[in-house]
C-alpha positions in Angstrom: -4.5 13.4 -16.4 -6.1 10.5 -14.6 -6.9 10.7 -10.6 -4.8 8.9 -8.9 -6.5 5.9 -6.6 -5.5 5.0 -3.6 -3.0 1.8 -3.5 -2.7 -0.1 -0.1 0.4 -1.7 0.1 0.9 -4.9 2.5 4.1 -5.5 3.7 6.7 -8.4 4.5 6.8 -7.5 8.1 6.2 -4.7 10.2 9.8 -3.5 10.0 9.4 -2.7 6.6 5.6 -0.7 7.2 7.6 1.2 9.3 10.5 1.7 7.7 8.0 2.6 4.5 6.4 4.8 6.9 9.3 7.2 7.8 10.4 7.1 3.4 6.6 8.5 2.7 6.8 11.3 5.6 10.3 12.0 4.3 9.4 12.7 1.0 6.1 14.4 1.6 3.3 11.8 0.5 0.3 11.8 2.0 -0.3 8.4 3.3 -2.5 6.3 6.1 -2.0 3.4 8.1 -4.5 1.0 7.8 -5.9 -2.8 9.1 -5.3 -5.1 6.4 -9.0 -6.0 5.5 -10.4 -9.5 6.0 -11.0 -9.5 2.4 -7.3 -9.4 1.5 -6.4 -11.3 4.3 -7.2 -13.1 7.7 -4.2 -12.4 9.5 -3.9 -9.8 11.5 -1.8 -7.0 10.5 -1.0 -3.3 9.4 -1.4 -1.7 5.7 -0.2 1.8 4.2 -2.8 3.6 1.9 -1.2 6.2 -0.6 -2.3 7.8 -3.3 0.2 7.0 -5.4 1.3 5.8 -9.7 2.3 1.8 -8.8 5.6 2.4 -11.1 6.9 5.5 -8.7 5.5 3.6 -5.6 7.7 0.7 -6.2 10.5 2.5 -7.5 10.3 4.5 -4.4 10.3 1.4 -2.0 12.7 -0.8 -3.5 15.0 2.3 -3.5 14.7 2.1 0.2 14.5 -2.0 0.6 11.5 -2.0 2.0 9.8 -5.3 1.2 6.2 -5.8 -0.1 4.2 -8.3 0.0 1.2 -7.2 -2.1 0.0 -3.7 -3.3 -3.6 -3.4 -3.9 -6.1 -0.7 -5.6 -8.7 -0.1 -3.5 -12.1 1.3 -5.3 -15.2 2.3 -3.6 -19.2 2.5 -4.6 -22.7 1.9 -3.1 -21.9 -1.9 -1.6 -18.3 -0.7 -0.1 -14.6 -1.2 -1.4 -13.3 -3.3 -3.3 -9.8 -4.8 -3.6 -7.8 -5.5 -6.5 -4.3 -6.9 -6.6 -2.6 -5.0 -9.1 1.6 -6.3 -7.6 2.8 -9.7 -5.6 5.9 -10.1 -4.9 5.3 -13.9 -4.9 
């Protein structure tokens, strides 16, 4: 079994990373709130980090109509973390 890497999920609006939030504490997932990094993005807002499969993460939120904006992988080595875009809603 692979290891699961963390996924940070941008939302729609800051309703919905709350709402997303309370579904994670809910059902038990470990989770953080996070900045959105200036490499994803230069506006200023909030971010969830989960370690979580991408096919049970969105099924989880769109069973709860929480909108996304953008769900990420985040890596990490020597020079830092890296960001790939793995879901857009766009």
């Amino acid at each position: 079994m692979g290891v699961k890497q963390d996924k940070l999920i941008l939302f729609q609006s800051t309703h919905h990373s709350i709402k997303a939030e309370k579904v994670f504490m809910d059902n038990d997932l470990l989770y953080r709130m996070a900045a959105v990094p200036p490499e994803i993005s230069t506006d200023c807002g909030s971010a969830i980090a989960v370690p979580a499969e991408l096919e049970a993460l969105k099924e989880l939120l769109e069973q709860n109509d929480i909108l996304v904006e953008a769900v990420y992988e985040v890596s990490e080595n020597k020079s830092g973390k890296k960001y790939r875009k793995i879901y857009s809603a766009k």
